[in-house]
C-alpha positions in Angstrom: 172.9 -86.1 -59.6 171.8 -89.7 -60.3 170.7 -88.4 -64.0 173.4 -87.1 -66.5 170.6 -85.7 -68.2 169.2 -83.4 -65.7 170.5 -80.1 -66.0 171.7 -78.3 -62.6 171.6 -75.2 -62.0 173.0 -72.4 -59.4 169.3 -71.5 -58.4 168.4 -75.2 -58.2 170.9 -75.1 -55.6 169.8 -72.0 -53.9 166.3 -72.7 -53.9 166.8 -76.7 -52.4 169.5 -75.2 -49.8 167.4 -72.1 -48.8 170.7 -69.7 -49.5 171.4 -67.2 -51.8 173.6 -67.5 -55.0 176.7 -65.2 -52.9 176.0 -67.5 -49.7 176.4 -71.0 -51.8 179.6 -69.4 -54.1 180.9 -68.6 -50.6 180.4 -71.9 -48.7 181.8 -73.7 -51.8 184.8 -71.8 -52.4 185.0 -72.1 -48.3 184.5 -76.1 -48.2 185.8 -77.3 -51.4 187.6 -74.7 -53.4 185.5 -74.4 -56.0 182.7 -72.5 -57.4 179.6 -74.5 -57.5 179.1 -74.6 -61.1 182.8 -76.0 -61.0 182.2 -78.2 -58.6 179.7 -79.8 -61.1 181.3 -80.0 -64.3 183.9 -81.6 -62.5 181.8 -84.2 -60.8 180.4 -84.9 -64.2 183.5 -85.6 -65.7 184.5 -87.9 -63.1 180.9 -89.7 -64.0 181.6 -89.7 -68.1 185.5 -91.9 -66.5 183.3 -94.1 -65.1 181.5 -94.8 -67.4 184.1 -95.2 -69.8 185.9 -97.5 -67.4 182.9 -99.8 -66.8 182.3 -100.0 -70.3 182.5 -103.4 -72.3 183.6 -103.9 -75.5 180.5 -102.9 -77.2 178.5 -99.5 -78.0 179.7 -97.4 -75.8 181.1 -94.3 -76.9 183.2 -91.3 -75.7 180.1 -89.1 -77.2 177.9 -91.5 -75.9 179.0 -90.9 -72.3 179.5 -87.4 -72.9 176.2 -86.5 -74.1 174.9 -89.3 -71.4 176.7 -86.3 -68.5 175.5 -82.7 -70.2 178.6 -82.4 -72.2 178.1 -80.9 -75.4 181.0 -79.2 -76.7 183.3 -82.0 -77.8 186.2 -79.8 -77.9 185.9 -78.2 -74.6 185.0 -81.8 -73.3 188.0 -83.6 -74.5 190.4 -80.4 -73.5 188.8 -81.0 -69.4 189.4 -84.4 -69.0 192.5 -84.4 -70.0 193.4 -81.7 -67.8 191.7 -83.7 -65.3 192.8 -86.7 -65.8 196.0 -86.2 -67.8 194.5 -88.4 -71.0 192.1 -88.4 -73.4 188.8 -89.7 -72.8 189.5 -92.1 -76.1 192.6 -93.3 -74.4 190.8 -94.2 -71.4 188.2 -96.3 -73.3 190.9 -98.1 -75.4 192.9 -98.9 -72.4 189.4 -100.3 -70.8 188.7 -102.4 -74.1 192.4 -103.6 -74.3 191.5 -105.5 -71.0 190.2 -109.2 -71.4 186.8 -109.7 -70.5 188.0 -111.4 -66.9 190.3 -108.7 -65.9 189.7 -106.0 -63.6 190.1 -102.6 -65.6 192.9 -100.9 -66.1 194.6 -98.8 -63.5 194.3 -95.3 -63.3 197.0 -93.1 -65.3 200.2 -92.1 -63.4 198.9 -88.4 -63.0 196.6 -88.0 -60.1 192.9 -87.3 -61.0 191.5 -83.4 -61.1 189.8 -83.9 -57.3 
């Protein structure tokens, strides 16, 4: 999942693990406790944090990033990560521009991440 662009699917995942749809929901659920669909858009969020965090002052945006990692519902976007990560996606960028240019960003929010 190198590209945020490229769009996964469950049959993507069937076909390149030679298993059907009910084996792969199984084996996820089993190994990681998630659906594989999930699995992803959790993955993906983590992916649209670091970007945010590696960001430098500059033109990166949360819709930037978002759109970057297959998010396009704003609302539904903003609602995960905050459940995931316990704040907004905004407030992770501002704490990230806050930071001098020399510093190391900032440190992650007191709430422990999604996964």
């Amino acid at each position: 999942m190198a590209q945020g662009s490229a769009r996964l699917y469950i049959t993507d995942l069937c076909r390149i693990t030679g298993v059907s749809e009910r084996t792969l929901e199984y084996a996820f659920k089993e190994v990681i406790g998630l659906a594989p669909m999930a699995y992803l858009a959790r993955l993906r969020l983590h992916r649209v944090r670091q970007a945010l965090l590696a960001a430098t002052n500059g033109p990166t945006t949360v819709a930037a990033a978002a759109l970057e990692w297959g998010f396009w519902h704003f609302g539904e976007f903003s609602r995960a990560y905050k459940e995931c990560f316990g704040e907004l996606p905004s407030e992770t960028l501002r704490r990230r521009d806050d930071q001098p240019p020399d510093r190391e960003p900032a440190s992650e929010p007191r709430q422990p991440p999604c996964c």
